[in-house]
C-alpha positions, 0 to 999 in steps of 0.5 A: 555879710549882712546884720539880720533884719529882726523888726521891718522897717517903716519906711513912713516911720523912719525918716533917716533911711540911711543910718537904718540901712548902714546898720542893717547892712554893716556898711561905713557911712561913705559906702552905704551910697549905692544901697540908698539909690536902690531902696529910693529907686525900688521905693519909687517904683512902688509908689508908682505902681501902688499909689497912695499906699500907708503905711509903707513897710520894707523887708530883706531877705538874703540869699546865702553860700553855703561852705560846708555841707551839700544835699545833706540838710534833708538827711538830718546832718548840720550844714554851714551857710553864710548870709550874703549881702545881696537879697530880695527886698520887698516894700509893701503895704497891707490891704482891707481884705484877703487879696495879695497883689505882688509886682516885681520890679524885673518885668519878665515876671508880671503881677500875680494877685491871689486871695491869702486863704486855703486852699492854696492852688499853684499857679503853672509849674515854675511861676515865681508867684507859687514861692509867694503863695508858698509862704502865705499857704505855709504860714496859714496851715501852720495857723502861724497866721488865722485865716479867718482873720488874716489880711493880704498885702499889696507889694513890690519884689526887687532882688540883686540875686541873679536868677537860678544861680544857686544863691537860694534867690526863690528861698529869699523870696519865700522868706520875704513873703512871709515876713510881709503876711506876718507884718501885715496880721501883726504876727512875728512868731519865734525865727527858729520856728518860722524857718521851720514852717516854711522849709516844709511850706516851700516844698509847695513848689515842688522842690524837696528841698530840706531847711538850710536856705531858710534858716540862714535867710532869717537867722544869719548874722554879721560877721559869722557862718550859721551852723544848722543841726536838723530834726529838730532845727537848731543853729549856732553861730560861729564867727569867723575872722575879720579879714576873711573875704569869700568871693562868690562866681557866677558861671553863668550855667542856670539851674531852673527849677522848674524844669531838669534841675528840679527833678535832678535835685528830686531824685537827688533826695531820693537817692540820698535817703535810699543810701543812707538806710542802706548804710544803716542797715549794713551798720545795724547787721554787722554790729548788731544794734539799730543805728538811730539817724541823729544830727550832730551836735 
């Protein structure tokens, strides 16, 4: 599990990209290798595609395997997440105006290119574009982000996180995204509040997806689960053992968003809300007091 990445780095800045990544990613020296040769191979791609960009920031965002919890963060009850090592990377570069230019380095996705204003307009249902429109929309109707004033950027998507496998890789790209618009107009509100915006922002997409794989993307830690209380978001961490080791298995079975699943997990949340006033009610009438949703503490 991965230390979290509170300030961007700047690639132009920062001539030993090596300690920086060993220490964001809690690695021993001698195993920081493969790492390097990523960050290198995505910065050259970005450079081939953006020439003459500065200055050059880079953002991570990690997805995350949750332990304890499921279909109940929109309920209002805690979770338990960990951040994983594998993540979405964005390197970027600001613009002189609005437009957002962003490529992937997997080439089934093409470049998209939108004006960072409102109102934000999806592209066709499904186009991993709208997680990066998401953000933006999110982080300018929250006025986190002036819209007047605000700038776009210009950047280049890379992610070790296999596509619809469950690992949150569309809530890492979201966060990245954000992270991104934030350098680029100087902003960096409060984590606990930017994991707020944008678990609302997501929801852009179409997905009625509660707080969870924000939270844990921007506020997990090294070495430790996140425990997350809803309404309002509050987290805790709690370490776990050293020498513990989650092994994490691809079934290879996708979950695409943009088509049954999505609307699975839809009336998931429906069904999951229905439930839970119908227990209300039956708790209220057989004790005779309202029985107030609260998240545990």
């Amino acid at each position: 599990m991965p230390n979290p990445v509170n300030s961007p780095l700047d690639i132009s800045a920062h001539n030993n990209l090596t300690e920086q990544l060993r220490i964001i990613y809690d690695r021993r020296e001698q195993d920081i290798g493969p790492i390097v040769a990523r960050y290198n191979r995505l910065l050259d791609l970005f450079r081939e595609r953006f020439s003459n960009a500065a200055p050059v920031f880079v953002v991570r965002a990690p997805g995350r395997v949750n332990l304890i919890g499921e279909h109940t963060d929109y309920n209002g009850y805690p979770v338990l997440p960990v951040a994983i090592d594998r993540d979405i990377v964005l390197i970027f570069t600001p613009t002189s105006d609005k437009s957002v230019q962003v490529a992937n380095e997997n080439p089934l996705f093409e470049p998209r290119i939108f004006p960072a204003e409102l109102p934000m307009t999806p592209f066709v249902q499904g186009d991993w574009g709208n997680y990066v429109k998401a953000a933006i929309g999110g982080l300018l109707g929250d006025g986190v982000v002036g819209g007047k004033s605000a700038v776009g950027f210009r950047g280049l998507v890379g992610g070790n996180l296999p596509e619809s496998s469950g690992l949150s890789s569309s809530s890492a790209l979201t966060v990245a995204s954000a992270l991104a618009f934030l350098v680029v107009n100087r902003q960096m509100p409060e984590r606990i509040g930017l994991a707020e915006t944008l678990a609302r922002a997501e929801r852009f997409v179409g997905m009625e997806g509660g707080g969870m794989d924000q939270a844990v993307s921007l506020l997990g830690e090294s070495g430790a689960a996140l425990k997350i209380d809803f309404f309002p978001l509050r987290v805790r961490s709690v370490p776990l053992p050293p020498n513990l080791v989650f092994v994490i298995c691809n079934s290879l079975v996708r979950a695409t968003k943009s088509s049954m699943a999505r609307d699975a997990y839809n009336r998931r949340v429906v069904e999951c809300r229905l439930a839970a006033a119908l227990l209300s009610k039956a708790i209220s009438d057989k004790t005779g007091r309202n029985r107030a949703r609260r998240s545990s503490s």
